[in-house]
Each structure stands twice: as structure tokens, then as C-alpha cells.
BAROMAR-175333 format. One record per residue (C-alpha): x, y, z; residue number from 1; residue in one letter. Coordinates in steps of 0.2 Angstrom, whole numbers. Layout:
X	Y	Z	NUM	A;
...
***
This chain:
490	547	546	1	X;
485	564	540	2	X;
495	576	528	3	X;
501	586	540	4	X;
510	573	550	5	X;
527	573	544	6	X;
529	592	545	7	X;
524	591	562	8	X;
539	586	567	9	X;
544	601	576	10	X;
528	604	584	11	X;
530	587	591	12	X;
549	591	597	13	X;
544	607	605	14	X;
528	595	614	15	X;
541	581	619	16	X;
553	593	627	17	X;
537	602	636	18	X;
533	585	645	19	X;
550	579	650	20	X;
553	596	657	21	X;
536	595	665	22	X;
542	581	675	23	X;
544	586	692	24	X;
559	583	701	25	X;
564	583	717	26	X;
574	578	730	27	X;
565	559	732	28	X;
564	557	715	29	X;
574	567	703	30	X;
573	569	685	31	X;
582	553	676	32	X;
582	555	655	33	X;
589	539	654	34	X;
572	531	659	35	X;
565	541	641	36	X;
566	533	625	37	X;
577	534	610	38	X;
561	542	602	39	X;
559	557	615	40	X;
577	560	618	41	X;
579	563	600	42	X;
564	575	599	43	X;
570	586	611	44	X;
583	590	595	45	X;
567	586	580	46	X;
575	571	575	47	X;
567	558	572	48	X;
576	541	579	49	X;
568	525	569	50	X;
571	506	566	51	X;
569	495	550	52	X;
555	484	554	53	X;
553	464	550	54	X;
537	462	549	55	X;
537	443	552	56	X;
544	447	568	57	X;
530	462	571	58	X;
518	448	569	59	X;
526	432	579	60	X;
512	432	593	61	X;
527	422	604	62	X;
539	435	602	63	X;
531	452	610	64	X;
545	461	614	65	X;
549	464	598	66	X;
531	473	594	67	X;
531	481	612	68	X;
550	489	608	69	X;
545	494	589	70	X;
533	504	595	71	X;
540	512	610	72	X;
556	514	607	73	X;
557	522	593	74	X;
547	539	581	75	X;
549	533	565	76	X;
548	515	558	77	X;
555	508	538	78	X;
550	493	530	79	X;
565	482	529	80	X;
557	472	515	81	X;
537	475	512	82	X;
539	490	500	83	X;
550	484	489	84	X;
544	479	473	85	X;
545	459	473	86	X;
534	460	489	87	X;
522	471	484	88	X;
521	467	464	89	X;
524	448	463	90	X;
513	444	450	91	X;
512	456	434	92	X;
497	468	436	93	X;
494	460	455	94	X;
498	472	469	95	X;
499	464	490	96	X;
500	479	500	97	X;
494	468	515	98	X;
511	469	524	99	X;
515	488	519	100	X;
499	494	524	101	X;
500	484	542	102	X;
518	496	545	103	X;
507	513	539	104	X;
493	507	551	105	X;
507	501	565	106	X;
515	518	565	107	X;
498	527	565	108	X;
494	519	580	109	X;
508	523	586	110	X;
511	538	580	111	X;
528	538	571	112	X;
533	543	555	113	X;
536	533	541	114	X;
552	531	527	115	X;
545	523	512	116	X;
558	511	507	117	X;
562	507	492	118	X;
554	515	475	119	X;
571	508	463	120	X;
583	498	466	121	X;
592	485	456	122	X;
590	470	469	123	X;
574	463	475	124	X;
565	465	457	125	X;
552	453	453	126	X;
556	438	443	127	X;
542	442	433	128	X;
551	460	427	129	X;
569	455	425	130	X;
564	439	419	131	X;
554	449	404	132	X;
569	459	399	133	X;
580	446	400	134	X;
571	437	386	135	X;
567	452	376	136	X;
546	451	381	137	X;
549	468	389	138	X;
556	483	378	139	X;
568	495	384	140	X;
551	509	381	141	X;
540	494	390	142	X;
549	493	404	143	X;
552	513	407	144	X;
532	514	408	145	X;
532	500	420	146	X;
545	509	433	147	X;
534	525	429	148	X;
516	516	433	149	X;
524	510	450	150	X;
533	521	457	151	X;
514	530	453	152	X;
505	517	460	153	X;
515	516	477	154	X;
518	535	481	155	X;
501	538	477	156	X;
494	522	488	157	X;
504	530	503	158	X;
501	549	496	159	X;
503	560	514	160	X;
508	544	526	161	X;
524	544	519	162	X;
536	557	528	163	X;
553	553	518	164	X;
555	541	503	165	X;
569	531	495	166	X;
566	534	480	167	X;
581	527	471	168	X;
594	517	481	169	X;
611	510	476	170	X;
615	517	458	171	X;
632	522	462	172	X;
645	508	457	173	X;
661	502	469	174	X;
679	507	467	175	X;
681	487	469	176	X;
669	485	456	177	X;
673	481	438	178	X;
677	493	431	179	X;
683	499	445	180	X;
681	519	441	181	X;
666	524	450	182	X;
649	524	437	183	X;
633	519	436	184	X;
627	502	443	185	X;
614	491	439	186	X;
598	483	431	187	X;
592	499	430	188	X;
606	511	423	189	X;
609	494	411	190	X;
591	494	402	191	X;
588	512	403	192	X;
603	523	407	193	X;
606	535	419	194	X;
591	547	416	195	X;
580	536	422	196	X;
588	543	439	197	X;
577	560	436	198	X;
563	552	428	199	X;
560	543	447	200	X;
562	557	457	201	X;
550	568	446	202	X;
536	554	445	203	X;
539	553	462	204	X;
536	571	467	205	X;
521	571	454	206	X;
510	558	466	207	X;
514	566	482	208	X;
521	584	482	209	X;
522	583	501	210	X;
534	569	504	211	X;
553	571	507	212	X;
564	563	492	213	X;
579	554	495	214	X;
595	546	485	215	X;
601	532	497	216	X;
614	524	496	217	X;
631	514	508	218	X;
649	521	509	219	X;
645	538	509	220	X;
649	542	527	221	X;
665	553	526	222	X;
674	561	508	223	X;
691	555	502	224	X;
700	559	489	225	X;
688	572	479	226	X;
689	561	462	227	X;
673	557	458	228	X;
685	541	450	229	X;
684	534	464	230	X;
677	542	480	231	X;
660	537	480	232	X;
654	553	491	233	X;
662	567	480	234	X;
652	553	462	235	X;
634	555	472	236	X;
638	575	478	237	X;
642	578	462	238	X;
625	568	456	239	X;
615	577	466	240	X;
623	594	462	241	X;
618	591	444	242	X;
603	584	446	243	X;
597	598	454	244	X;
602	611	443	245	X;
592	603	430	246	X;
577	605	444	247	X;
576	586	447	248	X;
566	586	465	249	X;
577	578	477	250	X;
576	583	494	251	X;
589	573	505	252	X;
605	561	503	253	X;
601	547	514	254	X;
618	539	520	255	X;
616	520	527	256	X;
629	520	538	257	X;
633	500	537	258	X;
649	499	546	259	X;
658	486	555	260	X;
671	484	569	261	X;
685	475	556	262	X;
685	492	547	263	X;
696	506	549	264	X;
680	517	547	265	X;
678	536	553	266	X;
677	548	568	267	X;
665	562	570	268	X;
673	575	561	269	X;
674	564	546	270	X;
659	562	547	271	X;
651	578	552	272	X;
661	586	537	273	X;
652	575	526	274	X;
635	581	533	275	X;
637	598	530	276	X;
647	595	512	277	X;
630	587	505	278	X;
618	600	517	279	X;
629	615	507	280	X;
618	608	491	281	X;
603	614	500	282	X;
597	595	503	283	X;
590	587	519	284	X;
603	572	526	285	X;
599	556	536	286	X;
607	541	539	287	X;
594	529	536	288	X;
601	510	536	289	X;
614	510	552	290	X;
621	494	559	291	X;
638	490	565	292	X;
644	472	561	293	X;
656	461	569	294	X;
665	445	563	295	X;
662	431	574	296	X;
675	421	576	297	X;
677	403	584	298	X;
680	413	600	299	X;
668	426	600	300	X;
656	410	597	301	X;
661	401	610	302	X;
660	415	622	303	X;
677	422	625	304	X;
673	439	632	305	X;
689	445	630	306	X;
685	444	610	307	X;
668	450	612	308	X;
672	464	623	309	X;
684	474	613	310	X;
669	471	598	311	X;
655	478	609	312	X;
666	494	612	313	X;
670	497	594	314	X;
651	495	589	315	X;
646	508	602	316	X;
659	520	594	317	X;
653	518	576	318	X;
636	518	581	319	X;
640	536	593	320	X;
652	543	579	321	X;
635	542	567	322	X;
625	549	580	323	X;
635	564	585	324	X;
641	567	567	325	X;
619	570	564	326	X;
617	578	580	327	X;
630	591	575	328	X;
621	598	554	329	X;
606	603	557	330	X;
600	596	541	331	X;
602	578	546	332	X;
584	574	551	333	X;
583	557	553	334	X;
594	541	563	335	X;
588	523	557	336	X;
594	508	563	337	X;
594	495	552	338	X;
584	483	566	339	X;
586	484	583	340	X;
590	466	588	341	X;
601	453	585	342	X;
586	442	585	343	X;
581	447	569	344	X;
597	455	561	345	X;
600	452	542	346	X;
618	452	544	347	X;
621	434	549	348	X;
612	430	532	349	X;
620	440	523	350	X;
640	440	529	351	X;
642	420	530	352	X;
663	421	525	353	X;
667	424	538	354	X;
653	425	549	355	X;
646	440	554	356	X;
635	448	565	357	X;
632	456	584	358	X;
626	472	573	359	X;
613	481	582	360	X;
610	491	599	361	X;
601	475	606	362	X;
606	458	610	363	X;
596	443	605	364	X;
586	443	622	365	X;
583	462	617	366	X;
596	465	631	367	X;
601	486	626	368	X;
621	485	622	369	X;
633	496	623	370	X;
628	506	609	371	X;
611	508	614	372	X;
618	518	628	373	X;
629	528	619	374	X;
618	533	607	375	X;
604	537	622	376	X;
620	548	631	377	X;
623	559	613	378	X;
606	562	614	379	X;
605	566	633	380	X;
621	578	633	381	X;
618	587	616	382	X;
613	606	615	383	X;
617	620	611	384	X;
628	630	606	385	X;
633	616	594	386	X;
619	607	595	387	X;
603	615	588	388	X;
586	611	583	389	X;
583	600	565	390	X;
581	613	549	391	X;
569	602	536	392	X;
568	608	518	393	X;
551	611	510	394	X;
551	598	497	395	X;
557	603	480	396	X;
543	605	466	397	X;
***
């Protein structure tokens, strides 16, 4: 992928929408957008409509669906896993990039863009790393110059192939954590306080000063209260908002967007509100980990539609409300699903009391849901005058 790629993206929308309107239509065969992707539908607006990608499942030579629809479906791809620091650093000093380089080549084939995901983040360290402070092998100065050297080593591995990173994800706490006022979470903010928030994004920028930067993080979707005490949106706007005054590089506030039917959750206004408070800060938006979880209860197991019915419904509204909410700030740049299949979902793993799962746009026979055709509606019936082209910053020096 050359360095050029990722600000092609509106060279590439104004393409898209030059061959769909270059279909011809007539009277025997009129022009039907529903039989265009997710991918071209969302380029007619420049934005980019992506998938997290397991990369077991890309390689399973008896489940080819999974690599047809990863690569057609979709115009930017994420590694769920394989760029994250236990997979690529499992030894000390011993770097596999085997699996992360296989997605850079799969989305050069196909030519999609690429979210690098994740530079810092508190969970899926290497035993060999936390294992070392833990003891006291590794010193507080030690282990800053090892988060330095990688986040190095990767961004300049993947230096103009990379079209947005996360480069730190999660540092914000949880009202229902304890303590329960909103503050910094983590192995990270734990061994080396809050600046080393800064630190990442400016070592980041250092190895590619092309690449978008991005905080990520979940429950950010709509504002509450306003007290940084406890509303986690107003804690990260107000993050951001200092953070850049002291010229920290962060380019965009990726929102994950993991939702689920039990919830109360949000409607597009909400939501759009949101978008537009964090674009004011003159930063890019995306929501870069959606999935919309159900629980599934003895009856939904067994079948009982009219249980899984009313779930399907709400999914399709969560996943739409999202949808709209980016199609409607021209700053949101991105919409990632957090995989496209039950097949290979994380949530079942992951929410076992109670059960969940049912969370993405396809079944587990890669059947599109529901909110698979409600996301490809928003993006069928959206224009102007509320609908308009994508906006991307230059990425901040």
C-alpha cells in the first residue's frame, strides 16, 4: 500500500460514485443500489465502512465465505487481535508479524484501508512485560522505554499502510468502577501515570507523520450529565481538549459503539450531538468497534421467534442509530463493525452470565440480518442537504 492510499479516500468516493452512476438503467433492468456493497454505498459519502478481522477465520480453507465477504463487502479491514502486543511481541526482543502483515497484504489486495489496532492498551500485554513489573525486573524508566521502542517499532513496521491507528485504547475508568469517579484506569496509568498518554501519541506521530491518530475507547456514544465525575464522554472530551492544547498529535476520538438490546441505549440525535461535541475540538470521529449484543435466553436458544424477533429489531436500530448519527457530522470518517458474523463473534466468549450473543449484521450461516439492511438503507437514502461528503483532518504534527 503506497503513502498516498489513505488520503485517497475521496478520490476514491468521487470514483465509486462515478461507476454506480455509470450503470445504465433502463426500463428491463433498472438501477438497484441494494445489489452494491456496504463498501461502495458508503463511498458515495467517503466513508469508509470496515470489519474487525479474525484471522484464523480468514485462513480456514473450509470456511470461504468468511474470506470472500472480508474482502468484498467491506473498504477498510482491523485486526481483531494480531497487532496487539502479546501477538506480536510474545517473547522479549522477538517480534511475529506473520499474521499482521498477512491483513496489510489482504487489504492491499483488496484494496482497503487499514485501522491499526492497538498500540497501548492495558489488557492483552505479554506475560513477559507485566510479569517483569510485577516482580520489580522491569523499572518504572525500564518499562517507559519499552512502550517507546514499540510503539516505534510497529508504526514504523507499517509506516504509510496504516490509514488510522489506535494508539491508546481504554485509559478512561467506569462510574461503576472503584473508585467510582471517572479517572485513569490501568496497567499503564498504574506504572507510569497519565503522561505517558502524550508520550504514545507523540512517538506515534514521530514514526509516521502521515497516519491518523486515534483515542478509542467504549461508552462514549452520547453526553450525560457534563461532570467529568462521572460522564465518561465529557472525562475523554475534556482529555482531548487538553491534550491538544499542549500540542499532543491526536487526530480523532474513535467511539466503539458496543451496545446491546437489554440497554436503554441512544437515539440518533444523542448521538449525532456527541459527534459534533468531540468534531468542535477540531478532531476526526469514528466509531471503530460496533456490535450490538443480545441475551440469549433459554427461549431465544430454543428458537422462539417471538424472543428472537423483537432482538433482531432492536439490533437493527442500534446498529442504524450509529450509522445515521456518522452519516450526519461530517468529521466521522469511519464505521467498523466489530466482525461481521455470528460465526466468529467474540461476544459469546466473552458475556457467558448470562449468555450473550446474536451481535453482528450476519448470521452464523453468513445470512445478512436485519441490521445489515438497515445499515445498507442509511447509506442508500442519505444525501444532501444533511448529508454531505466526509471532512478528514491533516494529521497533527
Amino acid at each position: 500500500m503506497k503513502q498516498r492510499r489513505w488520503i485517497s479516500v475521496g478520490a476514491v468516493a468521487v470514483a465509486t460514485v462515478a461507476a454506480l452512476n455509470a450503470v445504465p438503467a433502463t426500463a428491463s433492468r433498472p438501477y438497484d443500489p441494494t445489489a452494491q456493497s456496504l463498501a461502495a454505498l458508503g463511498l458515495r459519502h467517503g466513508l469508509q465502512v470496515g470489519t474487525a478481522v479474525d484471522l484464523a477465520a480468514l485462513n480456514d480453507a473450509n470456511d470461504p465465505q468468511y474470506r470472500r465477504l472480508a474482502a468484498s463487502e467491506f473498504s477498510s479491514v482491523t485486526a481483531e487481535n494480531a497487532m496487539k502486543w502479546e501477538s506480536l511481541e510474545p517473547t522479549r526482543g522477538v517480534y511475529d508479524w506473520a499474521a499482521a502483515d498477512q491483513l496489510v497484504e489482504f487489504a492491499r489486495r483488496n484494496k482497503q484501508s487499514v485501522r491499526g489496532h492497538v498500540l497501548v492498551w492495558h489488557n492483552q500485554l505479554p506475560t513477559w512485560l507485566t510479569s517483569g513489573v510485577a516482580d520489580g525486573s522491569i523499572s518504572k524508566q525500564e518499562l517507559r522505554e519499552l512502550l517507546r521502542k514499540h510503539i516505534t517499532t510497529v508504526v514504523s513496521r507499517y509506516k504509510g499502510k496504516i490509514w488510522q491507528w489506535d494508539v491508546v485504547n481504554e485509559a478512561v475508568g467506569d462510574p461503576w468502577d472503584t473508585p467510582s469517579t471517572l479517572h485513569y484506569k490501568g496497567f499503564w496509568a498504574q506504572n507510569l501515570g497519565p503522561g505517558y498518554i502524550a508520550d504514545a501519541f507523540r512517538w506515534a506521530r514521530a514514526a509516521d507523520p502521515r497516519a491518523l491518530l486515534f483515542y478509542n475507547d467504549y461508552n462514549i456514544e452520547a453526553f450525560g450529565s457534563g461532570n467529568p465525575a462521572d460522564d465518561k464522554p465529557q472525562f475523554v472530551y475534556d482529555m482531548v481538549k487538553g491534550l491538544r492544547a499542549q500540542g499532543v498529535p491526536i487526530d480523532g476520538i474513535g467511539s466503539q459503539g458496543h451496545l446491546g438490546t437489554q440497554y436503554g441505549n441512544y437515539d440518533t440525535l444523542q448521538v449525532t450531538a456527541a459527534l459534533k461535541k468531540f468534531a468542535a475540538l477540531g478532531v476526526a470521529t469514528a466509531f471503530t468497534e460496533v456490535d450490538v449484543r443480545s441475551e440469549m435466553t433459554e427461549a431465544v436458544q430454543a428458537g422462539n421467534s417471538a424472543e428472537i424477533n423483537p432482538r433482531l429489531q432492536a439490533s437493527a436500530a442500534n446498529f442504524s442509530v450509529l450509522m445515521k448519527a456518522c452519516l450526519a457530522v461530517r468529521s466521522c470518517l469511519s464505521y467498523t463493525v466489530w466482525g461481521f458474523t455470528d460465526r466468529h463473534s467474540w461476544v459469546p466468549g466473552w458475556f457467558t452470565e448470562p449468555p450473550q450473543g446474536m451481535a453482528a449484521i450476519y448470521d452464523e450461516n453468513y445470512q445478512p440480518k436485519r441490521a445489515y439492511h438497515e445499515l445498507k438503507s442509511d447509506l442508500i437514502f442519505a444525501g444532501p442537504p444533511y448529508v454531505l461528503p466526509r471532512v478528514a483532518p491533516k494529521p497533527r504534527r
